[in-house]
N, C-alpha and C positions, 0 to 999 in steps of 0.2 A: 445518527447517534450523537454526531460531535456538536452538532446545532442544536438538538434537544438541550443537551449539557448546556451548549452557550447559553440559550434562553431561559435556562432556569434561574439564571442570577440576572434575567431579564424581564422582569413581570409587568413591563410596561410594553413590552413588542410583542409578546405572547400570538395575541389575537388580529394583528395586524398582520395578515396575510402576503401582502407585496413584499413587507420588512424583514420577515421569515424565510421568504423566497429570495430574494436576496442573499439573505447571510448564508444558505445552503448552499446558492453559485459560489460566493464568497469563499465558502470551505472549498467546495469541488477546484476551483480556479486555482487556491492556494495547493494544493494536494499535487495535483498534475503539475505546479511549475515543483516542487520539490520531489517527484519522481519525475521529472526530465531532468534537472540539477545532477538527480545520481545517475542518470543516463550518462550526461556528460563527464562525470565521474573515472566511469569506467572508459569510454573510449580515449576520453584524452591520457590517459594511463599506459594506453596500449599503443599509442600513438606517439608516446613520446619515445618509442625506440626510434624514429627517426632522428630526433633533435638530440637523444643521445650519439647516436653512430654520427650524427655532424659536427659532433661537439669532440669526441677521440678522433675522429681523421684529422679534425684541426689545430689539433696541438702541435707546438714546436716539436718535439720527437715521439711521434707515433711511435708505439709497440704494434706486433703483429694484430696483436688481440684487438687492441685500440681500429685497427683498417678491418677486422672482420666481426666487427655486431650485428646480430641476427636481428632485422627488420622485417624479419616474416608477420609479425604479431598488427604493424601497420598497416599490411593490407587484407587485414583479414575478411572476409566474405561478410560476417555478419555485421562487423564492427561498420562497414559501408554502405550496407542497405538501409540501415538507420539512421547514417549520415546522408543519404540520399533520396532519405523522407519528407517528401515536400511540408507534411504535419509538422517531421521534429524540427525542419528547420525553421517555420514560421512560428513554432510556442520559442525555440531560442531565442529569434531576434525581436519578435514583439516585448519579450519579458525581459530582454537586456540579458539573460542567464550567464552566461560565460564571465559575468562580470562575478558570480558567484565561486565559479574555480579556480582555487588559488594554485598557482606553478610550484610552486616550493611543494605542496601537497600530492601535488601530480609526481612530480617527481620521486620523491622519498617514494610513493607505494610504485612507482616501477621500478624504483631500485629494490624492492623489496619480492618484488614479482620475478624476476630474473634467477633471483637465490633461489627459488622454488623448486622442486622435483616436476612438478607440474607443467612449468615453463618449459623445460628442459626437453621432458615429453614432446611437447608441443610444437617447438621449432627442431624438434629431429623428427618429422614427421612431414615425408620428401612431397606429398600432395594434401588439399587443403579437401574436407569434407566436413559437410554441415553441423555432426555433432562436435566435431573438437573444436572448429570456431567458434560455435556459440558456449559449447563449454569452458574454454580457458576465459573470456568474459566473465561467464558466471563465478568464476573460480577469483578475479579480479573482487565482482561484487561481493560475493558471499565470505571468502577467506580474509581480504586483503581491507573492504571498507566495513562492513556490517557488522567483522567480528572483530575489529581493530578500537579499541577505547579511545584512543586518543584521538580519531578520525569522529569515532561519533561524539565526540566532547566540540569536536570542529564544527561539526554538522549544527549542533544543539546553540553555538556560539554563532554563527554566522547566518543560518538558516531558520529565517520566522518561522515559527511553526512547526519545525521537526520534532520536538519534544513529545508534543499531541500527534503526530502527523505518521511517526515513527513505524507503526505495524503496518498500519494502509500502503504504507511506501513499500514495506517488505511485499506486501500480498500483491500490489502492483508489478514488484520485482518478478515475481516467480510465475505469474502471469506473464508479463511480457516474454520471458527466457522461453514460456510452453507455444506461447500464440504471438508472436507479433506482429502480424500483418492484421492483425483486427484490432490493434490503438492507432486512435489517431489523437496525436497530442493536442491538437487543438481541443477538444471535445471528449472529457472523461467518460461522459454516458451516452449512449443513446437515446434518442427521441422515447424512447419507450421506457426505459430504464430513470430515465429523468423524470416522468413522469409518475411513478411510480415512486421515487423520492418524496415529490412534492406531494402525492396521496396520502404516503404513509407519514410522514412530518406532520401535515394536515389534520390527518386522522386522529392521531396521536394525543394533540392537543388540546382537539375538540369533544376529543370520549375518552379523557386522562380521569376525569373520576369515577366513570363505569370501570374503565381499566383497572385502577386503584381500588373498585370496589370489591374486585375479582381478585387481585393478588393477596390482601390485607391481610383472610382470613389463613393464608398459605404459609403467611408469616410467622403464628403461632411456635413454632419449635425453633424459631430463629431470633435471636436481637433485633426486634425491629428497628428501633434507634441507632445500630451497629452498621447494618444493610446501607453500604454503599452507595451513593449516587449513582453512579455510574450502572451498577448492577439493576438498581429502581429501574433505570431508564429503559434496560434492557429489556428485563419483564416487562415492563409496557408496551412495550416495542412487540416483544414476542406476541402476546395478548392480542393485540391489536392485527397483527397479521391471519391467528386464529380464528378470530370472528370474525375480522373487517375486510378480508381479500382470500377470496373464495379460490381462485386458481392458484396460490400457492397449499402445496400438501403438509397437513400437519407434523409430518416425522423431518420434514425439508426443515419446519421455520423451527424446530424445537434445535434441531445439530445444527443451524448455524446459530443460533444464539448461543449456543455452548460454545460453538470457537469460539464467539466473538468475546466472550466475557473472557476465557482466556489467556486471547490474544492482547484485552486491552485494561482489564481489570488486573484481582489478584486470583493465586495459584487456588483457593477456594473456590472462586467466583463460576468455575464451570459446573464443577460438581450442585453449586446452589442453585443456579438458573436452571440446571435441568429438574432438579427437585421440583422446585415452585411451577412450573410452564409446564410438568407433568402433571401435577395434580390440580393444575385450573384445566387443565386439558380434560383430564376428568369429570370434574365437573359440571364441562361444557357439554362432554359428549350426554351425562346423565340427563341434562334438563334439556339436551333435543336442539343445544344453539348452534351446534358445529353444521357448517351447511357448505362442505366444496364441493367445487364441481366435477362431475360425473366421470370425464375423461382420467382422470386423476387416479380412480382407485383401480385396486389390481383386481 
């Protein structure tokens, strides 16, 4: 979607295949070092309860409290299987990333992470088991950075590309929290998956006026000239998967293009996309072009 968008205000790469493939690694590449970025986010957050508990034992006159800071959250279970990921640690150091997390940053949200109820829970909690490790994490990401303004003002200010980047990184987030053993940072997609990118990019392009020819009339009860970029894109997108890619199932590609609009458009844009991609849906099915494959239906 976000390479379609770039090439629109690019009518001279358009049709240049290699240049198009390119700019789509280009996206993917920049996408995966800004969801490891916020990887590193959260562990080093959690991680600095060491370098605080070194930092109150060291002072001319410790208090009690100062010699007893809970570094349970340091060595938390999850927090080091993805420090011990040979993927995350070769996307850090190829990309320079850490050069990305600023200390002042890190600090302020664990100081703000300890105030929590959450935290509290969490290191009175005398054995460690896999959901509350991975949940105080998520609890880091979701409460502490995603929903903190002034961190994603940080993000927006420091981080090319967060601005555009910003939902993907989310849906990567919550992905990773479900499944982690299946990223591998070096490599966003799969062989197969990437593949299937550069079909649908391809396709897109190359039957963007048949697609346009099929949305147009759909357009009728809407502002055509109002109708979003971003939203266009979509609908063709959607379209394009209807006719041109037979093993995804029509009710699959119509819900996720409503998230996607959503997630990346305006609070309208889901309700529109499903209107218009239903009744070219329609359509399709009337004049006999809808053709998936077999396995598919119920």
């Amino acid at each position: 979607m976000q390479t379609l968008y770039a090439l629109s205000a690019q009518e001279d790469e358009r049709d240049n295949v290699k240049t198009r493939h390119r700019l789509l690694e280009d996206k993917l590449h920049r996408s995966m070092e800004l969801f490891t970025v916020s990887i590193l986010y959260v562990l080093r957050t959690a991680q600095y309860a060491e370098q605080d508990a070194a930092q109150r034992r060291g002072k001319w006159m410790p208090t009690s409290e100062d010699l007893m800071v809970n570094t349970k959250i340091a060595g938390n279970e999850f927090l080091w299987s993805v420090l011990e990921n040979e993927s995350f640690k070769a996307a850090v150091e190829q990309g320079s990333l850490e050069n990305y997390v600023q200390e002042d940053w890190v600090r302020k949200l664990y100081q703000e992470l300890v105030k929590t109820p959450e935290y509290a829970a969490y290191i009175a909690l005398e054995s460690r088991d896999k959901t509350s490790e991975k949940n105080i994490l998520r609890f880091i990401w979701e409460q502490l950075i995603l929903a903190n303004e002034k961190v994603q003002e940080l993000f927006t200010e420091e981080l090319p590309g967060w601005e555009d980047d910003q939902m993907m990184i989310q849906m990567l987030m919550d992905n990773y929290f479900k499944q982690p053993k299946k990223v591998n940072f070096l490599n966003l997609l799969s062989a197969e998956k990437r593949q299937y990118a550069y079909e649908l990019l391809d396709t897109c392009l190359e039957k963007e006026a048949q697609l346009q020819q099929l949305i147009s009339p759909r357009l009728a009860n809407w502002d055509a000239e109002r109708v979003a970029l971003i939203d266009l894109i979509l609908l063709r997108m959607g379209v394009c998967e209807l006719l041109y890619f037979p093993t995804i199932p029509t009710k699959v590609t119509i819900n996720e293009y409503i998230d996607i609009a959503k997630d990346y458009s305006t609070e309208q844009s889901g309700h529109f996309v499903n209107g218009v991609l239903d009744n070219v849906l329609k359509d399709l099915v009337r004049n006999n072009q809808i053709n998936k494959q077999e396995r598919f239906k119920k």
